[in-house]
N, C-alpha and C positions, 0 to 999 in steps of 0.2 A: 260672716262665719257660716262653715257646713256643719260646721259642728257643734255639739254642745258638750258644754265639761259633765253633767251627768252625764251624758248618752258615752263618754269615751271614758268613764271614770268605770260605770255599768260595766263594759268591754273590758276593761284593762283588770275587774273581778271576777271575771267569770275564765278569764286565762290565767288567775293564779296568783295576779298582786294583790297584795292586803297592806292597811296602814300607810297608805299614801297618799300624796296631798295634791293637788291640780292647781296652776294656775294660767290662765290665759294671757301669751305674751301678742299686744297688737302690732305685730309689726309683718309687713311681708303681703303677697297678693295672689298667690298660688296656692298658697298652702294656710291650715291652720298649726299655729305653732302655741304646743302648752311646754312650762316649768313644771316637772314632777320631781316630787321630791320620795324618798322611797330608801328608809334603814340607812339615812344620814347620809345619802350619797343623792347629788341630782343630774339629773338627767331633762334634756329636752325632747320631745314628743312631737315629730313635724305630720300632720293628718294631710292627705290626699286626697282632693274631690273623688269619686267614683269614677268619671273615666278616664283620670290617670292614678288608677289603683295601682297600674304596674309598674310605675316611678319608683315603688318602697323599694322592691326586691333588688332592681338596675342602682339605685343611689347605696343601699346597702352593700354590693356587690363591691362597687366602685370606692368605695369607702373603704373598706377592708385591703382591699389592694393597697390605696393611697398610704394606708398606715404600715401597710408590708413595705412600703418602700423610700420608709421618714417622710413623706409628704405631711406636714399641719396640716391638722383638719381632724374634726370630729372624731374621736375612736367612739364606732358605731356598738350595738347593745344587743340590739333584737328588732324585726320586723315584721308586719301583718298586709299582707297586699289581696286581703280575700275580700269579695267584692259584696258579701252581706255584710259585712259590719263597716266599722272604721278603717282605711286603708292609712297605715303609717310606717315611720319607724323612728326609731331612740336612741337618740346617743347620747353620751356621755357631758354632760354639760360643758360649756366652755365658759371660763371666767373673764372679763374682763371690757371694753368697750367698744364698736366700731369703729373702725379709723375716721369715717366720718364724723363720729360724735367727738375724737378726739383731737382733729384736725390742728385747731385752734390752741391746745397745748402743749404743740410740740414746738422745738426748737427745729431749726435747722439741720443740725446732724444729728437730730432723735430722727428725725424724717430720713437722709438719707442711710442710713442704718436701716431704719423699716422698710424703705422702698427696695434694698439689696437683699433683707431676707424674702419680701415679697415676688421680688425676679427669681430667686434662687427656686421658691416653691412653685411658682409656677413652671419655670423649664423642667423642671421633676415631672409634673403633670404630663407637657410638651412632649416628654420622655415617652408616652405611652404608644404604641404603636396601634392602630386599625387596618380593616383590611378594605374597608371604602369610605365613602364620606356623606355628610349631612347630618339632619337633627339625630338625636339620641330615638328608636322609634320601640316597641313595645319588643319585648326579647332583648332588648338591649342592641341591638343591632344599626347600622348605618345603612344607607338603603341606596347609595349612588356611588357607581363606577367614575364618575368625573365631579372636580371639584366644580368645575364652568355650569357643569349641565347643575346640580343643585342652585346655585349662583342666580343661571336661568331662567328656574324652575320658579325657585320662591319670586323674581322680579316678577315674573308673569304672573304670577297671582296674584301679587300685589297690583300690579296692575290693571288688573280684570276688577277687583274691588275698586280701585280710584276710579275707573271707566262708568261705573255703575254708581260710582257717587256725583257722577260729573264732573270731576276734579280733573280740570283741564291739566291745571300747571303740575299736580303728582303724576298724573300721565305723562309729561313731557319727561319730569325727573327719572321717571321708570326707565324711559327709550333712551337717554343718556346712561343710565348705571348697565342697560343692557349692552351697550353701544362698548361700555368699557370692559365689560368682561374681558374682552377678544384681548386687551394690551396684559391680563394677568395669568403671570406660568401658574402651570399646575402644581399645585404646594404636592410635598410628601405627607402618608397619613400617618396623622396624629391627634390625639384627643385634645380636644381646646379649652378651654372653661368660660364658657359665656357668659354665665353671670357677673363678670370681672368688675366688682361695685365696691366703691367705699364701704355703703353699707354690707356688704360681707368679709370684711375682712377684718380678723378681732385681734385686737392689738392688747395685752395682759396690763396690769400694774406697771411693773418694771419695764414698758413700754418697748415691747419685744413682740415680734408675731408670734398671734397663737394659733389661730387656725384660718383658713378658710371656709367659709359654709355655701351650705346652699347649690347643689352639683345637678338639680333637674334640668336643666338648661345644655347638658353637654354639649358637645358636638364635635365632629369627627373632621380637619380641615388643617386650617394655618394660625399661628399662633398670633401672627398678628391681627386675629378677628376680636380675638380678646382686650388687646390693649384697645382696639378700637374701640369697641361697646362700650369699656371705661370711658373714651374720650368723649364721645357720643354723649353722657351724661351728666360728667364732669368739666368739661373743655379743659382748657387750657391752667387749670389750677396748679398749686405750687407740687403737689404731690404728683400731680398725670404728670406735669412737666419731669419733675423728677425719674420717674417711673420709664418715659418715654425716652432720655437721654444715657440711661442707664440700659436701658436694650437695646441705642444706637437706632431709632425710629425720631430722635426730634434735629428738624433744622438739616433734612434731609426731601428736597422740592418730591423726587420721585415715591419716594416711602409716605413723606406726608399727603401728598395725592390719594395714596393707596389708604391710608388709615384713613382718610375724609370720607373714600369709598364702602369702605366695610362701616364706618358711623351713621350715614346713610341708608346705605342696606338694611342696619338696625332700624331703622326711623321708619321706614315704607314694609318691613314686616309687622312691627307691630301699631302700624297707623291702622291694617284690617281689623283689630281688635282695638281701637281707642274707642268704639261707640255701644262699646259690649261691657256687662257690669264684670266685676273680676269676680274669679272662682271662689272667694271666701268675701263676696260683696264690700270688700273694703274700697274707701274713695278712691277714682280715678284719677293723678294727674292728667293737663289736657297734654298732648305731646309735646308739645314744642314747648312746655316747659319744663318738661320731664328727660327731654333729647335736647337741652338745648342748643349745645354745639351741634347737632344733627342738624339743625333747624334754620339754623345761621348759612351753612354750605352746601347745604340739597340745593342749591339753585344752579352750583357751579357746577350740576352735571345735564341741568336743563336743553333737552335736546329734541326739537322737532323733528318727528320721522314720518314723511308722506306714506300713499298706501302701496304705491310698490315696495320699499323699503319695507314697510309693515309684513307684506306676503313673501317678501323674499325673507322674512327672518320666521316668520312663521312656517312657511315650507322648509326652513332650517331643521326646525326642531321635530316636525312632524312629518319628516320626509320616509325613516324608516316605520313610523305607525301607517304611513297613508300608502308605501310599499305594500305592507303588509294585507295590509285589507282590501286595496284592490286586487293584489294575488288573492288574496280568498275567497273575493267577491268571484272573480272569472272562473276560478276553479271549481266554487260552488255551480257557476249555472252549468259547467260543464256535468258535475256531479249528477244536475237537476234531469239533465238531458240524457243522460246515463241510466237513470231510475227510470224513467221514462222508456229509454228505448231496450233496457233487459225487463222491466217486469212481465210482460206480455212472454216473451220467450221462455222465463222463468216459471211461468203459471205453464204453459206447455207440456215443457219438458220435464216438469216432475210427474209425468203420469208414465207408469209400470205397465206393459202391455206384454201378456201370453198368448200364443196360439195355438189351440186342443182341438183339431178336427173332429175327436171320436164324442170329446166333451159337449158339441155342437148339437146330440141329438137329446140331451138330457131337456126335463122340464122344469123351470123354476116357479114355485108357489109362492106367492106373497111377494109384499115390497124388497127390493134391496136396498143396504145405503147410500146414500149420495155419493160416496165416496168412491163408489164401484160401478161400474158398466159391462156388461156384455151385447155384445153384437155378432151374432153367429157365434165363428168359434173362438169371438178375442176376446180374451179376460182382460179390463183394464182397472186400475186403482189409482188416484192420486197421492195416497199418504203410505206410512208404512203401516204394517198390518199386522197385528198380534195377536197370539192365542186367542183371545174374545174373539176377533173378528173373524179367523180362521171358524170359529163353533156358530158362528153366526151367517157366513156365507153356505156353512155346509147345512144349515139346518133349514133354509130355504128349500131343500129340496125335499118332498115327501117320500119318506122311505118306507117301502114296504117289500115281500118278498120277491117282488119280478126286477124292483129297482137296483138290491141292495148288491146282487149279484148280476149286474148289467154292464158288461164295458163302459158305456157311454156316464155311466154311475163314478166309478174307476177313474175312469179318465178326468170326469170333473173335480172330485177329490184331487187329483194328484195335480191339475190347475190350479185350484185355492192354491194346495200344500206353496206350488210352484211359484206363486206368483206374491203369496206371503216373503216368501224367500228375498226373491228379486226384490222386493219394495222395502226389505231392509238392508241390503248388500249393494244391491246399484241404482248408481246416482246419476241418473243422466243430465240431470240440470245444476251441474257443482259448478261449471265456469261460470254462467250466466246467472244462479245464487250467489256465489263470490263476488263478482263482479256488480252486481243488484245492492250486497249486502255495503259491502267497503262504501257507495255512493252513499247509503242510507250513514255508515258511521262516517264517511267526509260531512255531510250536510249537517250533524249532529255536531261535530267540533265549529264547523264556518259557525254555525249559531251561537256556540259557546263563545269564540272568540270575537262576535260582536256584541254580544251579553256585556264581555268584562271591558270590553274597551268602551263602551257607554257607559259603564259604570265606573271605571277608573276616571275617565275626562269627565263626567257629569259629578259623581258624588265624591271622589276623590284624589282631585288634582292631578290630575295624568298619572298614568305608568311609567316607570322606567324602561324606555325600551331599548337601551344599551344592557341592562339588565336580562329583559325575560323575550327578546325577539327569537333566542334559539326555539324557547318554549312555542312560540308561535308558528312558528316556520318547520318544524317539524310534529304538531300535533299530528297534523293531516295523518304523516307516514306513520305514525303510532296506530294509525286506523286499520293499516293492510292485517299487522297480527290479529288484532282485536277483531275482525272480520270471521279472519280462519279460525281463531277461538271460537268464535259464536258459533259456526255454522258445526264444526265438531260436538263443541258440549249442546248444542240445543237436537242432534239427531241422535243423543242417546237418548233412552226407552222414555228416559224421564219427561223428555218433551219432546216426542215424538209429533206430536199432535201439529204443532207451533208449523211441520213441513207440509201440510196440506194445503194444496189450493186455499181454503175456505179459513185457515188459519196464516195464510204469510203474510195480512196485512198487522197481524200483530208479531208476529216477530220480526216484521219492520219496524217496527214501533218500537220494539225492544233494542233494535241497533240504532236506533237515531240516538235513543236517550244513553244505549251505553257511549254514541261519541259526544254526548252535550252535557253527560257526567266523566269524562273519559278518565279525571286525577280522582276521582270518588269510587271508578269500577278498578280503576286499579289498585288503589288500598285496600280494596275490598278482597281483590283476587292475591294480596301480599299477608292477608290476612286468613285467607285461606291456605295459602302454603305453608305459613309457619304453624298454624292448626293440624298441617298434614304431615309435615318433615320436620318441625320443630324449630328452634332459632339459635341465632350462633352464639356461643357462650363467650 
């Protein structure tokens, strides 16, 4: 258990219920499941480890619907998916026993009557349309454009765990179920129900379906994964039989192949987690008596794959990630070489130069700043120059009455004036900052995009990259705007400074990070517009 009956009893008080009673039902391995009872009505209570708190709101969701459209199954109550307390939710109690606890007391046509309302509910289910496929993942959403590439996805991790256990012969069975992908059409999408277990399906008194339980498992695919998981753990009993003959799956060579395969797939996903305690610490069966049927036919897909075979299916899957990255890779050094060969040009050509013959004979007292140079009669500046600095160049000069009315007085004056001007109007160094700038925000995204691709194949079982390669392949060109943005909003007054010589290596700095944050500066600047123009009603 995660839980405890005060600690949910506490929670379940301070949101409003009073007079009701708790009891702890032990069954299940995901979840904690209590019996409340509450104003003579009860209801079951299923609690959610913490990090699958967002299971409540998606099983809730999905529940609701089920019951919009006659499916059995739970009419749901109220949910909590907030991740300081207890994450659950409540439904409606259901009356009556397991099929599996009841197995044994049915007759024969009690069984085929329950197995037709069983096919009935489930194609209901079947009925649900999706718009891609895989596990159910946080939003509720399915995360793959191909049913094969999920298929793929989870064999290889499975296989990466059996590789690291040394498990020769599950490694072999991986490269076999991989092997078979390639002979399986692409199903239409549809929501599955994978938990498909004796134990969830509740059969009333009068020995009639009453519901279905149990929906964290979804998944988005072909319905025949479902009857398979059943067979997976049931084999060949008088009910699977049943069940299988009645959706036209048994005593069919090609389909039985196919359901061998998806019972399997069941077996080598959850073989990663057989040496892991379960989320509510209840006892582990060991697999292969838990899958038995799984366990009996994973050998008939046993298939040794040498290491060419190995690189030729690996550069399969990795073909548009490793695309990607060495375009990014080349285009970064070009970038590199680019920063390299405009910054020098760039520090140049941002210096403002006037020339005042008459301002030549003037005499300057004291230091000036850095920023500024004269040499004879050429006034030069590298940044722009604003009323401060205009009072500040002119007050270098000691004024008294022979000066203040002197041409050469005059004429220097009216060079500041001049050259203040110039160095906030013209910009001699805009292609070569441009150009300086976009490398600085290329090299900012190449960084980003080998950030997330180490971190998706490291911490999180690859990317989708049938999915997000647009996102990749066009970051770069999101850089050219976000350049011209910069160089615009960073020479008004407010960051003037940032175009100095002595300052571009921080407004370099500023364009890397805005292309190595480039989806964070953009919500940023979406959130500046709607602060300025307001949002669409």
């Amino acid at each position: 258990m995660f839980t405890t009956k005060e600690g949910l009893a506490n929670q379940l008080k301070t949101e409003g219920w009073k007079d009701f009673t708790l009891e702890f039902i032990p069954k299940g391995v995901m979840t904690d499941t209590y019996m409340l009872k509450f104003n003579q009505t009860t209801y079951a209570v299923r609690c959610y480890p913490k990090f699958r708190s967002w299971l409540a709101k998606i099983e809730y969701d999905y529940l609701q619907a089920f019951v919009r459209n006659g499916i059995k199954v739970p009419v749901p109550f109220a949910y909590n998916n907030k991740k300081d307390g207890v994450s659950y939710i409540i439904y409606y109690w259901v009356e009556g026993e397991t099929l599996k606890d009841k197995n044994d007391k049915l007759s024969e046509e009690q069984i085929n009557s329950i197995c037709d309302e069983v096919i009935e509910n489930y194609r209901k289910i079947s009925e649900f349309k999706t718009t891609k496929y895989g596990r159910v993942a946080e939003g509720g959403l399915f995360n793959y454009d191909s049913w094969k590439r999920f298929l793929q996805s989870e064999i290889e991790q499975s296989r990466l765990f059996f590789k690291h256990e040394k498990d020769d012969e599950n490694v072999e069975i991986c490269d076999g179920l991989y092997e078979y992908v390639d002979q399986i059409e692409e199903p239409s999408h549809c929501l599955v129900w994978s938990d498909f277990s004796l134990d969830n399906i509740i059969i009333s008194d009068d020995n009639k379906l009453a519901a279905f339980i149990d929906f964290e498992g979804l998944m988005s695919g072909t319905p025949i994964l479902g009857f398979s998981y059943l067979l997976s753990q049931e084999g060949n009993s008088r009910i699977t039989r049943c069940i299988l003959q009645k959706y036209g799956l048994y005593d069919n060579p090609e389909q039985g192949k196919l359901l061998d395969f998806y019972s399997v797939f069941r077996y080598i996903r959850l073989a990663a987690y057989s040496k892991l305690p379960t989320p509510n610490n209840s006892p582990r069966d060991k697999i292969d008596n838990f899958l038995h049927y799984a366990s009996t036919v994973k050998c008939d897909f046993k298939k040794h794959i040498d290491c060419v075979e190995r690189m030729k299916r690996w550069f399969r899957i990795m073909k548009k990630k490793l695309t990607i990255l060495i375009i990014t890779a080349l285009l970064s050094m070009m970038a590199i070489v680019g920063a390299c060969c405009f910054y020098e040009p760039t520090l140049r050509s941002s210096q403002v130069c006037v020339v005042n013959k008459d301002a030549a004979n003037i005499e300057i007292v004291g230091d000036t700043p850095s920023w500024f140079f004269r040499s004879g009669s050429t006034f030069k500046s590298y940044k722009m120059i604003d009323d401060t600095d205009k009072k500040l160049l002119k007050s270098c000069v000691v004024v008294n009455d022979s000066v203040i009315h002197s041409t050469s007085y005059k004429a220097y004056i009216n060079a500041i004036d001049e050259l203040a001007f110039k160095s906030n109007t013209i910009f001699p160094n805009s292609s070569s900052l441009f150009l300086l700038t976009f490398c600085l925000v290329f090299l900012g995204c190449s960084a980003r995009t080998f950030y997330d691709y180490i971190g998706w194949e490291c911490y999180k079982n690859g990317q989708d990259m049938d999915t997000w390669w647009p996102w990749y392949v066009f970051r770069p060109v999101i850089g050219a705007p976000i350049a011209t943005f910069l160089i615009v909003a960073f020479r008004t007054t407010m960051f003037s400074t940032l175009f100095s010589s002595r300052d571009l290596n921080s407004y370099l700095v500023v364009s890397f990070i805005a292309g190595f944050a480039m989806m964070e500066f953009l919500k940023m600047l979406r959130r500046s517009s709607k602060a300025l123009f307001g949002e669409d009603k």
